[in-house]
C-alpha positions in Angstrom: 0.0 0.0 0.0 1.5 3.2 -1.1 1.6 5.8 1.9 3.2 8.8 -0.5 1.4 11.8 0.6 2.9 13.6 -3.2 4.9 11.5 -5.4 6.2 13.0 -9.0 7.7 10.6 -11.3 10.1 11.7 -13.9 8.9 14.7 -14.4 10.0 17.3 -17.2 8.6 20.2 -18.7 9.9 22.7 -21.6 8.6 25.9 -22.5 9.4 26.4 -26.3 12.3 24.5 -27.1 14.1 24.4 -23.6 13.7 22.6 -20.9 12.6 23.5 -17.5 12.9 20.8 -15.5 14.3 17.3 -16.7 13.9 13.9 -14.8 12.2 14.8 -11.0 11.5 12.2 -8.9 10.0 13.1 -5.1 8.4 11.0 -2.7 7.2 12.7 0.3 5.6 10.0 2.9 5.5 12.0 6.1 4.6 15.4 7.8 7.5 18.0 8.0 9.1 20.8 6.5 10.6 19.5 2.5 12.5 22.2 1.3 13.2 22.7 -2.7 16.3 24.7 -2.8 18.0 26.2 -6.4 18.9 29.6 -7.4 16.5 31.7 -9.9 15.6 30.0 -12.7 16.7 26.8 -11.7 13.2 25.6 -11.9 11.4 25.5 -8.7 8.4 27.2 -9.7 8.0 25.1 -12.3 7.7 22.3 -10.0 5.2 23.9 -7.8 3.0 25.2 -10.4 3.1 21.7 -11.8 2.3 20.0 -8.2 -0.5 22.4 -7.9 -2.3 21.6 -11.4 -1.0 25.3 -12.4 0.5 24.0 -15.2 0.4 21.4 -17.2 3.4 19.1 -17.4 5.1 18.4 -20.8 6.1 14.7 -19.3 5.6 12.9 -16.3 3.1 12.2 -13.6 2.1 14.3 -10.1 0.1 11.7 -7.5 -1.4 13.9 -4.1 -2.5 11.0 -1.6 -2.4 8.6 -4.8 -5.2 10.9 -7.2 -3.5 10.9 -10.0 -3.3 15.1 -10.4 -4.1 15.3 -14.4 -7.1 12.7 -14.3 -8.8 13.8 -11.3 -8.0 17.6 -10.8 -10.4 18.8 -8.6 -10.4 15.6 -5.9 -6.4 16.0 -5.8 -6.2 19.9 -5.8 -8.8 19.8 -2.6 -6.1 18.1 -0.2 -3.3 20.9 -1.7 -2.6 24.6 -0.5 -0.8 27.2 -2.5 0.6 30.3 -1.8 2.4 31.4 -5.1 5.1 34.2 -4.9 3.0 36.6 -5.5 -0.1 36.4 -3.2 -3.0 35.9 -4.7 -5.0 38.4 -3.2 -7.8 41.0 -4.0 -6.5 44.5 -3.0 -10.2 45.7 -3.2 -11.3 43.0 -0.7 -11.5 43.0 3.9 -9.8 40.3 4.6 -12.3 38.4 6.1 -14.2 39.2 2.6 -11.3 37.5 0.8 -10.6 34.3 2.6 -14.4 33.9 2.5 -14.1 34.1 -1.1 -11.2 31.7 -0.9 -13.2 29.2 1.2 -15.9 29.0 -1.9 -13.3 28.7 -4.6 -12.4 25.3 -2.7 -15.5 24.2 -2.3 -16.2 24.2 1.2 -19.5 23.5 2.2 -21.3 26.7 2.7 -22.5 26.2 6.4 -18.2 25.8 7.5 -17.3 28.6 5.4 -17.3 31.4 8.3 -16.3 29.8 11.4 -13.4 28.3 8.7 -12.5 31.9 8.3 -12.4 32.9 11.7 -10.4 30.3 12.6 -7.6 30.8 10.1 -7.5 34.2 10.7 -6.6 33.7 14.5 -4.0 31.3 13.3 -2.6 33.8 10.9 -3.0 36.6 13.8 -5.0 38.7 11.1 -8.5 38.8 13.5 -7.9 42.3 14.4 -7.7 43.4 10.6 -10.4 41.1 9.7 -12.2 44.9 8.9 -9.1 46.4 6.6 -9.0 46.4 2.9 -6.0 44.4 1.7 -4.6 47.2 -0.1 -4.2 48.5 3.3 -1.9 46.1 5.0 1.7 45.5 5.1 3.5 43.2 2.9 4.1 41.0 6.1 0.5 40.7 6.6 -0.6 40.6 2.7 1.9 37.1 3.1 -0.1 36.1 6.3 -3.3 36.4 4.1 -1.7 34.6 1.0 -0.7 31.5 3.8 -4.2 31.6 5.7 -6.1 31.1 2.3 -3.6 28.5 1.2 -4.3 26.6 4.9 -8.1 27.7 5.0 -9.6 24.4 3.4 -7.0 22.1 5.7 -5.3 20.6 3.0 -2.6 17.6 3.4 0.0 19.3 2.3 1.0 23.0 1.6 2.8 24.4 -0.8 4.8 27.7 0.1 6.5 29.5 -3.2 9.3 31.5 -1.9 7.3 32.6 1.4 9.7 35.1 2.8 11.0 37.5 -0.1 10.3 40.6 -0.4 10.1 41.0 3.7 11.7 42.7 6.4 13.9 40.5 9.0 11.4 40.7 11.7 8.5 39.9 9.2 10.8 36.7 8.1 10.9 35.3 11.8 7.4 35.5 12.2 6.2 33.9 8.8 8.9 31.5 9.4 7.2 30.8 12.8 3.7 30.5 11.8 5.5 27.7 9.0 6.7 25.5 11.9 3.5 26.0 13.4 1.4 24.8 10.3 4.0 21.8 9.6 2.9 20.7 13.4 -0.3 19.3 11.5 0.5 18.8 7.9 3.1 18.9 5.5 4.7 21.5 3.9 6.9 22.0 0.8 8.8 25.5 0.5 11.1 26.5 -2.1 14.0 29.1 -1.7 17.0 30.4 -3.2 18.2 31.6 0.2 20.5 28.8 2.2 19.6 30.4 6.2 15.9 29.8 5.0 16.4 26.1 4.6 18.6 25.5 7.4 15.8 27.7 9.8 13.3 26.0 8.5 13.7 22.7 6.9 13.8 19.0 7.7 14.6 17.5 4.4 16.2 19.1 1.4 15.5 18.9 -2.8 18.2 20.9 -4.2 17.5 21.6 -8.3 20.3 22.9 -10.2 19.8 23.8 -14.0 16.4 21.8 -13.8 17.9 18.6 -12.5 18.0 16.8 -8.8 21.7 17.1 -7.6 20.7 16.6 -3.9 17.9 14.9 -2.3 18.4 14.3 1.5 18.0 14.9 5.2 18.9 18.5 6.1 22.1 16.6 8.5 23.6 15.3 5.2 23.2 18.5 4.0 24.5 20.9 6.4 28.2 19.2 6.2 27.6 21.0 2.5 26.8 24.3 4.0 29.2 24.2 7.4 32.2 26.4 6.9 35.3 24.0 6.1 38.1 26.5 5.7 39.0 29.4 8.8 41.3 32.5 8.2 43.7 33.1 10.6 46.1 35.9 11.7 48.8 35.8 13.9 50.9 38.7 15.5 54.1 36.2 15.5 53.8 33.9 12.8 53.6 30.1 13.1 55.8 27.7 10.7 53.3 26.3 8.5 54.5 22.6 9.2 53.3 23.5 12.9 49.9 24.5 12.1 49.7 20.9 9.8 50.0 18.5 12.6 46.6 19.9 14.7 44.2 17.5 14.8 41.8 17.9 12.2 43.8 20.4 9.8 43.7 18.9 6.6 45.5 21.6 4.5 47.4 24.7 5.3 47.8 28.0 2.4 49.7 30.6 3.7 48.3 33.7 2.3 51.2 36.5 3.0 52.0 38.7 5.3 50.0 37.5 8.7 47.3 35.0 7.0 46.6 31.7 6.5 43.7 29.5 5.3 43.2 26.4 7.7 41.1 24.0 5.8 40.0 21.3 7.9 37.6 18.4 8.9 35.4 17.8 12.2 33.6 20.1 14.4 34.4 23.7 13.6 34.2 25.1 17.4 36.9 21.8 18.6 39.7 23.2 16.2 39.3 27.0 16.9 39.4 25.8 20.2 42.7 24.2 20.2 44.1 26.8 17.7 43.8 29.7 20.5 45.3 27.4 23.4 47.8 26.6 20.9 48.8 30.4 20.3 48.6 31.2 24.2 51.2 28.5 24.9 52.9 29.1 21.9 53.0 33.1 21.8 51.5 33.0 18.8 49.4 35.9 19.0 46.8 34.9 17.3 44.9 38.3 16.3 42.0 37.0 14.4 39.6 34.0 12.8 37.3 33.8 10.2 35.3 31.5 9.1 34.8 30.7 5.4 31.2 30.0 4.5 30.2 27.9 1.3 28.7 29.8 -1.1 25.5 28.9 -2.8 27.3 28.5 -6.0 30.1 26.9 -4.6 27.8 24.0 -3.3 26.3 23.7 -6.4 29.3 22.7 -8.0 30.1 20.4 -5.8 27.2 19.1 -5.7 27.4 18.8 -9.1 30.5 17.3 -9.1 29.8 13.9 -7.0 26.2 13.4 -9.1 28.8 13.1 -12.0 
């Protein structure tokens, strides 16, 4: 008995001669946070307009809770929620007005519809604007809108399309928040281009690169991709570099002139700064500073990249 709340099998899509997405294969069987991670244009809305029924792929097959998503639209789009980049919300509207609205559109049963609405909007903390034209609010709360009509229906699984650009850091920690809260009862599927928005969020990672799966894993495995590997040092009174290559866990030494060198190493990050500063007390080093070198998106890309090959 298959258990998949989504499954997509070998999904591809091109618009006009180029391909989208080539060859996507997901299986999400339990609740949590599933994060689709790829820089612009590397696909990701593709994918989630496709698991939506937003568009129409050119190959391949989308199953939500085993409805087949092209054959039975309307029974397999009733256990989704969306919330597209762009909220899809009417300016002109209250927002009570519009999340009633959005109640019909799924077909609620008519005699749910408002205690439905009140309910999401306490979720979303949007009961005291329930009054206010939408034109009116904040972007933070236009994005609490776009998630409570995506949530309003209680569907399976949510979809969440880039749910933090465009807002301000405070308004990212509290839509982030009310995302853990949501994937306490259902699952959720986010994409982002921005690596702190998987790690603060995620449990288990899609990474899309060029319109292809290069990583498809807990976020553990992934963070030893994202975990700074190389430190920068500087020292007052400068270590031989065959000194600084026998610490446990240094792996490589450059020295880059003058004061510098770039320690690449393996293990736990705090353990080898850690011996490096009792090492230059005892040592009279003089260690005057460390940084820490963080991957860069691209950077894990490619090596992604590189053991897929």
């Amino acid at each position: 008995m298959n258990k998949s709340i989504v499954r997509i099998e070998k999904l591809s899509h091109r618009y006009s001669v180029q391909w989208a997405i080539r060859d996507i294969n997901i299986d999400v069987t339990r609740k949590g946070i599933y994060g689709l991670l790829g820089a612009n244009g590397a696909g990701k809305s593709t994918i989630m307009n496709i698991m939506c029924g937003v568009l129409k792929q050119t190959e391949g097959e989308v199953f939500i809770k085993g409805i087949n998503l092209q054959q039975d639209a309307v029974n397999a789009k009733k256990k989704i929620g969306f919330l597209p980049q762009i909220p899809p919300v009417q300016a002109e509207l209250t927002v009570e007005e519009f999340l009633t609205y959005a109640a019909e559109l799924r077909l609620m049963p008519k005699d749910v519809i408002p205690g439905a609405v009140e309910e999401v909007m306490e979720r979303c903390s949007l009961t005291h604007f329930k009054k206010r034209l939408i034109k009116n609010l904040s972007g933070g709360y236009k994005q609490r809108v776009g998630i409570a009509q995506a949530i309003i229906h209680k569907p399976e699984f949510v979809i969440f399309d880039e749910p933090t650009n465009g807002l301000d850091p405070n308004q990212i920690l509290e839509v982030r928040k009310l995302i853990k809260d949501i994937a306490k009862e259902r699952t959720v599927i986010l994409s982002t281009h921005i690596l702190q928005e998987v790690q603060a969020l995620c449990d288990y990672i899609w990474m899309i690169n060029d319109g292809q799966m290069i990583f498809s894993g807990p976020i553990q495995e992934f963070d030893s991709y994202i975990t700074p590997q190389c430190i920068i040092v500087s020292f007052g009174q400068l270590p031989s570099k065959e000194e600084l290559s026998i610490i446990s866990a240094i792996v490589d030494v450059q020295h880059l002139g003058g004061i510098d060198y770039v320690l690449q190493y393996a293990g736990d990050p705090k353990q080898v700064i850690s011996t490096i500063v009792q090492l230059s007390v005892e040592k009279g080093w003089q260690l005057l500073q460390i940084t820490e070198q963080k991957n860069s998106l691209e950077n894990i890309f490619a090596e992604l990249s590189k053991k897929r090959a």
